[in-house]
N, C-alpha and C positions, 0 to 999 in steps of 0.2 A: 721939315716943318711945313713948308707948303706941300712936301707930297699929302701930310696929316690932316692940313687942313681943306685939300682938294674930297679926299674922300671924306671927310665928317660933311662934307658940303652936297655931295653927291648921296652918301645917305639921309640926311635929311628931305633932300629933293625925291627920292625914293619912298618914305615912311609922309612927305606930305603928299604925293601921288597915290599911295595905298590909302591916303585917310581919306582923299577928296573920292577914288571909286568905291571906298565902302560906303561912306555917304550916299554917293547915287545910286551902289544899286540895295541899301535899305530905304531910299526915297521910290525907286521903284519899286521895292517889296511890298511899302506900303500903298501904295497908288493901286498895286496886284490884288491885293489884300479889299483894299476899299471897292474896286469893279465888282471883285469875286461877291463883293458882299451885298451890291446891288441888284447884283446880274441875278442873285439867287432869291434876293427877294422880288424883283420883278416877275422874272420867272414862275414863283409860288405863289404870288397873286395871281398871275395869270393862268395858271395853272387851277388854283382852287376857283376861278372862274368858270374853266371849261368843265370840271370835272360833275359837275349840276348836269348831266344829262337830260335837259328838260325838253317839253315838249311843245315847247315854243323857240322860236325862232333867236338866235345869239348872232346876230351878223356884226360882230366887233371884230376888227383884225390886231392880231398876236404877234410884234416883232421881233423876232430874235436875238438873245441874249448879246448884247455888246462888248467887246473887247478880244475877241480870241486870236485874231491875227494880232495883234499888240502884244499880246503876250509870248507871239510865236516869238516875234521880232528881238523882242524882250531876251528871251530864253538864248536865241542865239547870239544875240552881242554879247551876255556874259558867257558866254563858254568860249566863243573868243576870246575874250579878256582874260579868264581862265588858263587856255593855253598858252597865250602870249606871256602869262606872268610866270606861269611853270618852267615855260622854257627859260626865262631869266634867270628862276629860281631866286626873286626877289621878295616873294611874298611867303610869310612867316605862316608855320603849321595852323594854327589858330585860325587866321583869316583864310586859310584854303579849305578848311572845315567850315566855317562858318559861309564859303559860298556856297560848297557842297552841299550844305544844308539848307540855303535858299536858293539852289536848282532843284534839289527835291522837291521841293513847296513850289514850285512855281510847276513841274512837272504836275502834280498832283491836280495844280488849280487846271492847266490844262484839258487833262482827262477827266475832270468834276466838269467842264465849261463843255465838253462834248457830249458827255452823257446824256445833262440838258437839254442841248441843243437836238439829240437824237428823242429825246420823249416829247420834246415841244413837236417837232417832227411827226410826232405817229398822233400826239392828240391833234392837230390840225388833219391830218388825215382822218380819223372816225368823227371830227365836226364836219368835214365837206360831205363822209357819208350821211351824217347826220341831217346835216342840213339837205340832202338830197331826198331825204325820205321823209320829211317834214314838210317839203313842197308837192311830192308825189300824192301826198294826202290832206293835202288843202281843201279838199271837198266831204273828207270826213270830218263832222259837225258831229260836236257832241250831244246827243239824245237827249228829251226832256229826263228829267233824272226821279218824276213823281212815282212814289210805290217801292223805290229803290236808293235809301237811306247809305247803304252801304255802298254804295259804287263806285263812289268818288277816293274812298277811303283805300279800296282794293288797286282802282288805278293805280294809287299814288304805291301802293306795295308791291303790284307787278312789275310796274316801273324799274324798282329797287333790285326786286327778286328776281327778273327772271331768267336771269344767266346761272344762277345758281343750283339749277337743277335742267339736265335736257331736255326731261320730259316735254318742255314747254314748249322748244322749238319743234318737237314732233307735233304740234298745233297749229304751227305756224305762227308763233309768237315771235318777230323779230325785233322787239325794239321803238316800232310804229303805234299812235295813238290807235291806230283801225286794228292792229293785232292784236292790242290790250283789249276793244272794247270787244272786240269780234269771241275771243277766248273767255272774258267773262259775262257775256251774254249764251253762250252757245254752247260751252265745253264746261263751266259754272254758270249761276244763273245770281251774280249780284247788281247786271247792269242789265237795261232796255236794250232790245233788239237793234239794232241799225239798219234804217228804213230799207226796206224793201229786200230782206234778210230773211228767213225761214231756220230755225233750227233742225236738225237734220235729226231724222229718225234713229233710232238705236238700231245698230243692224250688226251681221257679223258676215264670217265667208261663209256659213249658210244659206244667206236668207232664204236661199231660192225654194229652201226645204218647207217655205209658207206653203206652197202648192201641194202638198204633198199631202193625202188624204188617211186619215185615221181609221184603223180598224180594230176591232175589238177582238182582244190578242185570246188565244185557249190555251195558254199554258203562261205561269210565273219564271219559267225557267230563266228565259233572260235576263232577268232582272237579281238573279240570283249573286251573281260575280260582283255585282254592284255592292251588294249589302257584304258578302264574305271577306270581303277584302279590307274591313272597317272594324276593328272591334267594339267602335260606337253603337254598330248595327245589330250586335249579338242576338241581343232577344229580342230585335225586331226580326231579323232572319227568322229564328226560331219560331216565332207568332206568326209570319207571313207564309213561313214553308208550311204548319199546318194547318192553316186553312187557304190550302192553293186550290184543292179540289170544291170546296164551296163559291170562292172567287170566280173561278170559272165556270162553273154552272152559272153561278149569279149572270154572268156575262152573257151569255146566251140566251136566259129567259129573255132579260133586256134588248137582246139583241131581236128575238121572236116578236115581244110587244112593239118596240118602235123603229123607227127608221133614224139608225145610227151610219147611215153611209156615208151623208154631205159634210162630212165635219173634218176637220183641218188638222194636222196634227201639229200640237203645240211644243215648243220650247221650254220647259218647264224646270226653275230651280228649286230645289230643296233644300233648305237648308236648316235643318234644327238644333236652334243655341244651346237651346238646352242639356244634347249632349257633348258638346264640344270640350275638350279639354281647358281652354280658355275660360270656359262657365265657371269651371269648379263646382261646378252642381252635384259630378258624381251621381247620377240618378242612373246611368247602367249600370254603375258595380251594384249599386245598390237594388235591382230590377232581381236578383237570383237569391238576395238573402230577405224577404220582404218589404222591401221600400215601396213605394207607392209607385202604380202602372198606368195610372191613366192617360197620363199625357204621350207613352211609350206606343200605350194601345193605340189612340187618334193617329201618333205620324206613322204605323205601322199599315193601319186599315186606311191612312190618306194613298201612302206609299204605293199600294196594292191596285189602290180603286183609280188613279193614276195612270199606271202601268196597264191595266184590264183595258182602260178606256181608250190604248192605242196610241198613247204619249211617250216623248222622250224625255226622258228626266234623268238630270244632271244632279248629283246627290252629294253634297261638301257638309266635311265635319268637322272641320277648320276654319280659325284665319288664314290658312295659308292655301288652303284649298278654295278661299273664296276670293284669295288675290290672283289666283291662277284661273280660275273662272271668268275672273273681268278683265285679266290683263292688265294687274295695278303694278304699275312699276314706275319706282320716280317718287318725288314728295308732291306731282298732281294729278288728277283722275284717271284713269285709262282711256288707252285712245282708242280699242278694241275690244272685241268681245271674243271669243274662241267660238261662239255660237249665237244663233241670236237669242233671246229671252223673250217668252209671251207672259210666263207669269212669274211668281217666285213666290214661294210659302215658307213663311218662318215661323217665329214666334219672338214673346217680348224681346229676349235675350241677343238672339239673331239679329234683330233689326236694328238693335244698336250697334251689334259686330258692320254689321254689313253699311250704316251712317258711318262710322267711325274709319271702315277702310275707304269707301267711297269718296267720303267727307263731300264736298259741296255738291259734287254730283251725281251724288244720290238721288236727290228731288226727281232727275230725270227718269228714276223707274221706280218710282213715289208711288204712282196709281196701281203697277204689277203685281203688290205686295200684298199680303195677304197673312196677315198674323192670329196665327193658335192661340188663341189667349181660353184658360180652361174656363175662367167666372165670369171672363169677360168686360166690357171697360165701358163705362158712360160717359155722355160728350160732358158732360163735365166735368170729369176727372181727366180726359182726354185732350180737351183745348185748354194749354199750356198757361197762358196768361189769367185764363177766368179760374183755373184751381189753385192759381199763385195768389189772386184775390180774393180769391172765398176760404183759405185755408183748407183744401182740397188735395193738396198734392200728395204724390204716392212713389213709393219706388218702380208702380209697370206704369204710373200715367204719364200725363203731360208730354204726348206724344204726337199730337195734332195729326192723327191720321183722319182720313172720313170714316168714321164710327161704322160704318159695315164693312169696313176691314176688318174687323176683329170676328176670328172667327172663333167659336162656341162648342164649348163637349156637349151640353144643354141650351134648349131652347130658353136661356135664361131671359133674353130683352131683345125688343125686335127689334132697337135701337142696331145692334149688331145683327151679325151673317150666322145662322146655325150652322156648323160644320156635322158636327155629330161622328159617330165613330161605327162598328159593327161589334153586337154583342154575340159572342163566342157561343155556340150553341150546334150540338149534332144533331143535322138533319137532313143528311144525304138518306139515299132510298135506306139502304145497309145498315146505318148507324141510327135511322127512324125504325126499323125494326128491331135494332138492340133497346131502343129507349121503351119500348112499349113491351118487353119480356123483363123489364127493371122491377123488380118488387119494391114499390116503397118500404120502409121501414118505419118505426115508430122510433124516428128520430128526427133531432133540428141541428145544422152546422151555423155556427156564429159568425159572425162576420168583422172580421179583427184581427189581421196577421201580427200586428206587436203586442205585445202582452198588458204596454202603459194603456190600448183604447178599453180592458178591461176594470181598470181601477176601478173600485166605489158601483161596480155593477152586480155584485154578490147574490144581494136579494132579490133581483132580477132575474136572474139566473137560476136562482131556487125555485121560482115559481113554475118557470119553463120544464123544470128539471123532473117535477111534480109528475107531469105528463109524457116527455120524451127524453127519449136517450139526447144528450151533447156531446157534439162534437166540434172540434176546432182544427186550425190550421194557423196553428201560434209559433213564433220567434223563440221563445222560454215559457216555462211553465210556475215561473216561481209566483206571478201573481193570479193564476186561474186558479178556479177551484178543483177540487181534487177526482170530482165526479166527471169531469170536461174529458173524453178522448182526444188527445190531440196528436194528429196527424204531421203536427211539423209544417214547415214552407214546402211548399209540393209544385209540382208540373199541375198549368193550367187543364191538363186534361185529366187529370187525377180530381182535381175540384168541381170539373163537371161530372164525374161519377159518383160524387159524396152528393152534388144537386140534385143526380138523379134518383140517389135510393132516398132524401128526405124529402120530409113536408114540411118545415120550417125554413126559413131561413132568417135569422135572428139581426138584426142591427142593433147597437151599440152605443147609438147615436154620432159616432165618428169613423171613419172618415166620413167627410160630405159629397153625397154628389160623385159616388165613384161606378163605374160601370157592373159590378159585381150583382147588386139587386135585380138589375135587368137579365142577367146570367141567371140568375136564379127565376127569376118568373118565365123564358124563354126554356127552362128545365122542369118546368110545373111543380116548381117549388112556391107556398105564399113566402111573402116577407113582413117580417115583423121592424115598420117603418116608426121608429120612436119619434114621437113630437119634442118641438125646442121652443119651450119656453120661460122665459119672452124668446122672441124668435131672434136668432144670432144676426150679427150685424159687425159692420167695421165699427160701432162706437161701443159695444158692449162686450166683444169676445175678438182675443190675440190673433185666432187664426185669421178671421177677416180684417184684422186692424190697415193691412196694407194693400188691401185689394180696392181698386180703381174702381169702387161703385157701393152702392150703400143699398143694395139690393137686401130685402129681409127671408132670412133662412126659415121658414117653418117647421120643415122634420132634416132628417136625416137626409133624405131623400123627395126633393122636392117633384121633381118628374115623375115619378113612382107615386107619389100621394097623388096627383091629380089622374093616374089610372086607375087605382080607387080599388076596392071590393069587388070581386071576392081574391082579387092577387094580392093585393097590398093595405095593410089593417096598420092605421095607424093607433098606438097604443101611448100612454104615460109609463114610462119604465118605472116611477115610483108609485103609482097607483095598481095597486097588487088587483084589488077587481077587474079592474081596463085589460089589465094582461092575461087574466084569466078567460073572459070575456073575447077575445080577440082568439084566445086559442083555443078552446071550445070549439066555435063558429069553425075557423079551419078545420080539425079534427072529424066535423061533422059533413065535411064537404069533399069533393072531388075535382078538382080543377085540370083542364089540357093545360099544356104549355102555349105559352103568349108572347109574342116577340112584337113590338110597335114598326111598323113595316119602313119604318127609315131607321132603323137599327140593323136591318137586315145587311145584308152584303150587296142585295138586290137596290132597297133603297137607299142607300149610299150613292150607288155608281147611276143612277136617277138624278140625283139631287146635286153630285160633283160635274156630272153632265153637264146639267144644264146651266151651272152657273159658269162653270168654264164657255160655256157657249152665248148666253144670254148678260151676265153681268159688267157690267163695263164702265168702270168707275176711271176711266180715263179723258173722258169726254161728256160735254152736256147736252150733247143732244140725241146722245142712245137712252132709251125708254122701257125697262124695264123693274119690275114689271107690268105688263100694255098699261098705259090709261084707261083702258076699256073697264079692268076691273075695279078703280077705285072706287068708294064708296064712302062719303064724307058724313061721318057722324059731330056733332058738336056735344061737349063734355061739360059737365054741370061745373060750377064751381068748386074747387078744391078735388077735381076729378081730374087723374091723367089720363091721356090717349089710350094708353097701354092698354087701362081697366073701362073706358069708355066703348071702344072698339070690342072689346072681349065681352061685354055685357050685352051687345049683339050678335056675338058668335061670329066674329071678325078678328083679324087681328091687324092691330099698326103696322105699317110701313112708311118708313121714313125717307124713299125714293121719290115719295108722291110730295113730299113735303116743300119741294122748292114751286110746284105749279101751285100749289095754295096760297102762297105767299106773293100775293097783289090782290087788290081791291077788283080787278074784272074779271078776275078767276072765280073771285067769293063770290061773286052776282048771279055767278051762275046756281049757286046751291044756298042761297035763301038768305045768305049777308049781305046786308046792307050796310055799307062803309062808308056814311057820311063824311070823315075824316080821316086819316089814317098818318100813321109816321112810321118811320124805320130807325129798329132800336137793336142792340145788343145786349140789355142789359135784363135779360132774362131768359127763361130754355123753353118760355111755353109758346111762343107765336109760334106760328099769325094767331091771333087770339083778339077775341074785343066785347066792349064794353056795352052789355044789353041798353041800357039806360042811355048814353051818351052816343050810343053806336058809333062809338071811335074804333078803328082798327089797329093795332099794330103787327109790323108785321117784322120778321127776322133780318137786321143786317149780314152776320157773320154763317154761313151755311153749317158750319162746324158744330154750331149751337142748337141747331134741331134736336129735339128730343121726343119720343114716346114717353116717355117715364116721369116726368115731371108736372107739376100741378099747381095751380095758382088760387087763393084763396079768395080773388075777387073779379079774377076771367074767366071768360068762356073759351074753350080752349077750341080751335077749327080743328078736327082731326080727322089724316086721311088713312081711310082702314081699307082692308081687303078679302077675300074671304083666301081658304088654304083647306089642301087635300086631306082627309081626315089620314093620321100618321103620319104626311107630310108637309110638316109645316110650315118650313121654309117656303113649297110652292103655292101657286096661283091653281085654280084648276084650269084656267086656260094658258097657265105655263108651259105643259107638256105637249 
């Protein structure tokens, strides 16, 4: 009985020993439990304190998480206790499960409490670096920020960004206020310089090739691998290989008239959006089955006249060929160039490929550029804001270049750069003696390779038909009429044989403005130039709906009518007398072939000359062209420059137009500027007011215009004279 009651006695004393250490160590679990839950919120406040990378000083000290040696201590007195009960074999499965399960947990919290302690660890290490590089540039002060709305904004994003891409540390962007502001002052352009900084020139591992002097090449051969290797190039190959032998002649007269020896050879990119697969324009598939040529011609005869003139040119038909050009890699700008760049020639399309890959760095070769535009672009369809506000905007505008960037198939607006092209025409010694054993015919060829520019032309056609054989070179025949030979899409050299045996050459009144007429007068063919009217315009007719100027169409062919009789006879295609009348007079005449001497091949490589040498739209204080030739006319009211200038046999130039604009320039040419203010909210200053003799005069440079007219100013305008056939030039340009 007493042995029974010894052990009931002894188990009890056993089962309240096991109750009082489950007690303490769930009194410790919880205790474990409550640090773990401090330690981690402490931790993550202090944690989302550091993790603000900012750019200001944090000199708070971070201590580390408490309790971890407590918990060591912890760990090992129950796992003694563990063994010591095991080996008695006193403690019931239950409760050796249930420690088991609270040494896990306590191990767990362990290795969560190190973890911690290892990250709190490395971020007090990149704050000491932090703070190291925050006092190194104590002396860099942030810039006034005036002109530069966005600076502050990109800080705060490079800030963020710029571990996210390498690129940036190829800039030396490490982290530092000076790094931020240094890369978007220099490398983008949305902050102020940092005093006594200099942006650094665009250069490449050429440069040194600046020295290196330009000669005037006798053979296209070179240039050939360039274009073959492109199927973008097809029919420009094709048009450049046959007139290699005219190029080169060209080249040489040029070279016999002037002195092309001092001249430098340029870096020159090419790049035309238009054909690029990107465009989706498809205008070379389309160049072989009758699409439109004009713009094909220009980059063909730019390409040529280029090349002739002793230049290296880099020729991209891609996005991909124009990231390989700049060495764009990375999500920011290139930090190279594979060559250097002196110019770069695009067109609308281009110069957004080339914005778009560039993106902010662009502006850096902003002034280089030089865009094909065929109609051409007004500063007010051009300055982005002012055609936002006037309902002006266009799908090629709102591009804010300086408006003699744009360069021109025609001398449409002096506001713009005439580029011009070369009209195709045989007149080597060889092929000028084939042209003169050509029997005319008593025939006219039309001028209309798709069949639709025939519609609704019938009766027109009848009256011509009266007189001469027709002939065509149509797409389909289902809507010409049945008397029309038609030759089909043909090889341009086939179309100069049809020029040469007629004596018409027939317009349609569409296309507008395409090199063809000139082909024909250059072939001593006349051209029958149809009037439009009212005269075509982007507010009256689809096809000008989207073109960036509001310039008014007259005939068919606007350069052609102002060379006038006896080449070019403008007629009323519905006025059956006018047509008759028109072709009588031809019929009765004998005309040489006529080429306007900057159509030539000759004046081309003239005129790309000297603006590759003379124009310099990167700086303000290169002066072309001289001062010497200006000549200030002032414009009656509701007269623009354009038509005031030209009614003295002058034409506008809009380079003069920034020295006009101050009240002690005008003094010198017979204004007197009592008063004057600077305004934006017009395109005709400097201009002022007879009566008040107030002046104003242009804020924004962008806004200059030749073309525009005011119904209650006098408009100051600076005009200049120009080479007869060249009119781009000065005559003391050359």
């Amino acid at each position: 009985m007493e042995a029974a009651n010894r052990e009931r006695e002894a188990k009890l004393e056993v089962e309240a020993q096991q109750n009082q250490a489950l007690e303490t160590l769930e009194e410790h679990v919880q205790v474990a439990r409550k640090d773990r839950s401090n330690a981690e919120q402490e931790f993550m406040s202090r944690a989302a304190h550091n993790s603000d990378v900012s750019m200001e000083t944090d000199k708070s000290d971070i201590p580390a998480p408490p309790g971890l040696s407590y918990f060591k201590e912890l760990l090992h007195t129950i796992q003694i206790k563990l063994d010591s009960e095991k080996e008695k074999g006193q403690l019931k499965d239950e409760m050796i499960s249930k420690l088991h399960s609270d040494k896990l947990q306590l191990q767990q919290q362990v290795a969560h409490i190190e973890e911690l302690l290892k990250q709190q660890a490395e971020k007090e290490e990149k704050k000491v670096k932090s703070d190291d590089q925050i006092k190194e540039e104590t002396h860099c002060t942030l810039p006034f920020m005036d002109g530069y709305p966005d600076c502050k904004g990109k800080l705060k994003w490079l800030k963020e960004m710029w571990r996210t891409d390498p690129c940036y540390v190829s800039y030396g962007v490490n982290g530092s206020l000076c790094s931020f502001l240094i890369y978007l002052s220099e490398i983008e352009s949305w902050c102020p310089l940092l005093p006594g900084r200099v942006i650094p020139a665009v250069s490449g591992e050429n440069s040194e090739a600046g020295s290196e002097l330009a000669v005037v090449r006798d053979s296209l051969t070179g240039l050939y691998p360039s274009l073959e290797n492109k199927v973008q190039f097809r029919w420009i190959h094709q048009r450049v290989r046959s007139m290699e032998g005219i190029w080169v002649e060209a080249g040489r007269s040029l070279s016999a008239k002037y002195n092309l020896r001092e001249r430098k050879v340029k870096q020159i990119l090419v790049h035309p959006g238009v054909v690029t697969y990107e465009s989706r324009a498809r205008i070379t598939e389309a160049a072989f089955s009758g699409g439109p040529l004009g713009e094909l011609v220009q980059w063909s005869d730019l390409i040529s006249t280029l090349y002739i003139l002793g230049h290296n040119l880099h020729l991209t038909t891609s996005i991909p060929d124009l990231k390989y050009f700049f060495g764009a890699t990375g999500g920011c700008p290139p930090n190279y160039l594979k060559t250097t760049v002196n110019l770069i020639y695009t067109d609308i399309i281009g110069l957004r490929q080339i914005k778009n890959m560039l993106q902010a760095s662009w502006i850096n070769y902003r002034c280089l550029i030089r865009v094909l535009d065929t109609f051409g672009t007004e500063p007010d369809f051009n300055h982005a804001a002012w055609a936002k506000k006037h309902n002006l905007e266009s799908p090629f505008g709102s591009l804010n270049m300086i408006p003699l960037q744009f360069y021109t198939m025609f001398p449409h607006t002096p506001d713009n750069t005439f580029l011009g092209f070369v009209v195709q025409h045989q007149r080597s010694s060889e092929e000028a003696e084939q042209l003169e054993s050509t029997r005319r015919l008593n025939q006219a060829l039309v001028y209309g390779k798709r069949q639709t520019f025939w519609k609704g032309k019938t009766a027109y056609l009848d009256v011509i038909h009266k007189h001469l054989e027709i002939h065509g070179t149509v797409d389909s025949i289902a809507l010409i009429p049945k008397y029309v030979i038609n030759h089909g899409i043909i090889k341009g050299t086939k179309v100069q044989a049809l020029l040469r045996q007629s004596k018409v050459f027939v317009g349609l009144s569409f296309p507008y403005e395409g090199p063809a007429p000139l082909e024909a007068i250059a072939n001593g063919c006349a051209f029958l130039n149809p009037r439009l009217r009212p005269p075509q315009n982007r507010l009256n007719t689809e096809f000008f709906k989207g073109k960036p100027n509001i310039r008014e169409v007259t005939s068919q062919h606007p350069y052609a009518e102002a060379i006038g009789e006896p080449y070019v006879w403008m007629v009323d295609m519905h006025n059956t007398t006018d047509v008759e009348r028109a072709l009588t007079a031809i019929l009765n005449q004998s005309i040489e072939p006529y080429l306007p001497y900057e159509f030539s091949c000759e004046g081309m490589l003239q005129r790309v000359n000297i603006l590759i040498e003379k124009q310099d739209l990167c700086t303000s204080t290169g002066s072309w062209p001289p001062l010497s030739v200006l000549q200030v006319v002032k414009a009656e009211v509701d007269t623009s420059c354009k038509t005031a200038c030209q009614k003295e046999g002058l034409i506008c130039e809009p380079a003069f137009f920034p020295h006009l604009n101050n009240a002690k320039h005008l003094a010198n040419y017979s204004v007197d500027c009592q008063t004057s203010e600077l305004s934006d909210s017009r395109l005709v200053f400097p201009a002022y007011n007879s009566s008040s003799k107030h002046c104003r005069f242009q804020s924004d440079p962008l806004l200059f215009s030749c073309v525009r007219s005011d119904q209650s100013l006098i408009r100051i305008c600076p005009c200049r004279d120009y080479i007869k056939d060249q009119i781009a030039l000065c005559k003391e340009c050359i």
